[in-house]
C-alpha positions in Angstrom: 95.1 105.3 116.8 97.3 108.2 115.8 99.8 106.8 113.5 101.3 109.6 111.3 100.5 108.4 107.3 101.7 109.6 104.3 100.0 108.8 100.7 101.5 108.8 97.5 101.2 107.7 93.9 103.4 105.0 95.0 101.5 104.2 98.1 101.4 104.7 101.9 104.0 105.2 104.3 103.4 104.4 108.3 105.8 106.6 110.2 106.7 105.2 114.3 104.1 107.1 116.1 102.6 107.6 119.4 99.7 105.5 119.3 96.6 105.9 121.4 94.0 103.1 122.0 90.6 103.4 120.7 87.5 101.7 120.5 87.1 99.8 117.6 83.6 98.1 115.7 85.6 95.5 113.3 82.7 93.5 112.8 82.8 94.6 108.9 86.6 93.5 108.6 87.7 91.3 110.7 91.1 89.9 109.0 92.2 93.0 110.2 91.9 92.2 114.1 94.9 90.6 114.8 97.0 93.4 112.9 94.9 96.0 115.0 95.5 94.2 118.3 98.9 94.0 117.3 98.9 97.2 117.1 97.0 97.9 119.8 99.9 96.6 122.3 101.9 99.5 121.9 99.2 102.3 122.0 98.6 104.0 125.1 95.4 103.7 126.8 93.0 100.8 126.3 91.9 99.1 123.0 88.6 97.8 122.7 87.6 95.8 119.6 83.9 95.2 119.4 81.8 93.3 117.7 84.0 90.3 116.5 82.4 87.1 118.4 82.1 85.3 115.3 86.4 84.7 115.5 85.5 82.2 118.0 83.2 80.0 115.6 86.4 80.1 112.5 88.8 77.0 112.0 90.1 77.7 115.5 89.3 80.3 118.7 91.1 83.5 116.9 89.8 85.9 119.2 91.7 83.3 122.4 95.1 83.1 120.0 95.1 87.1 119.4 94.6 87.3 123.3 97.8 85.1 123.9 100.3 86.4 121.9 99.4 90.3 122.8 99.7 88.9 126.5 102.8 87.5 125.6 104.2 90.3 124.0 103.6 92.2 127.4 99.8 93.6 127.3 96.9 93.1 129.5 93.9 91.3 127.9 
């Protein structure tokens, strides 16, 4: 998404960045999907995230509670 990172020994550093949207297969990790459409809120463009149906079938709809809070942080879902 364009996020300026810096590694070293101790670890990574995220620097504020001008993100830009992306299209996304997070079928192999998909804890990660509500941090990427998180993320994803303040990028520029549009975000897809593929492949991630199965979030519907978990202990509750994640893919509908990811949707609300981005559209209630100000995105269009």
């Amino acid at each position: 998404m364009g996020a300026r990172i810096e590694e070293t020994a101790e670890g990574l550093t995220v620097y504020p960045s001008d993100l830009r949207g992306q299209e996304l297969d997070m079928g192999r990790c998909p804890d990660l999907v509500p941090t990427v459409a998180a993320a994803a809120c303040f990028a520029s463009g549009e975000t897809v995230i593929k492949n991630v149906a199965h979030l519907r079938l978990k202990e509750s709809d994640r893919i509908e509670a990811v949707a609300e809070n981005c559209t209630q942080a100000g995105a269009v879902v």
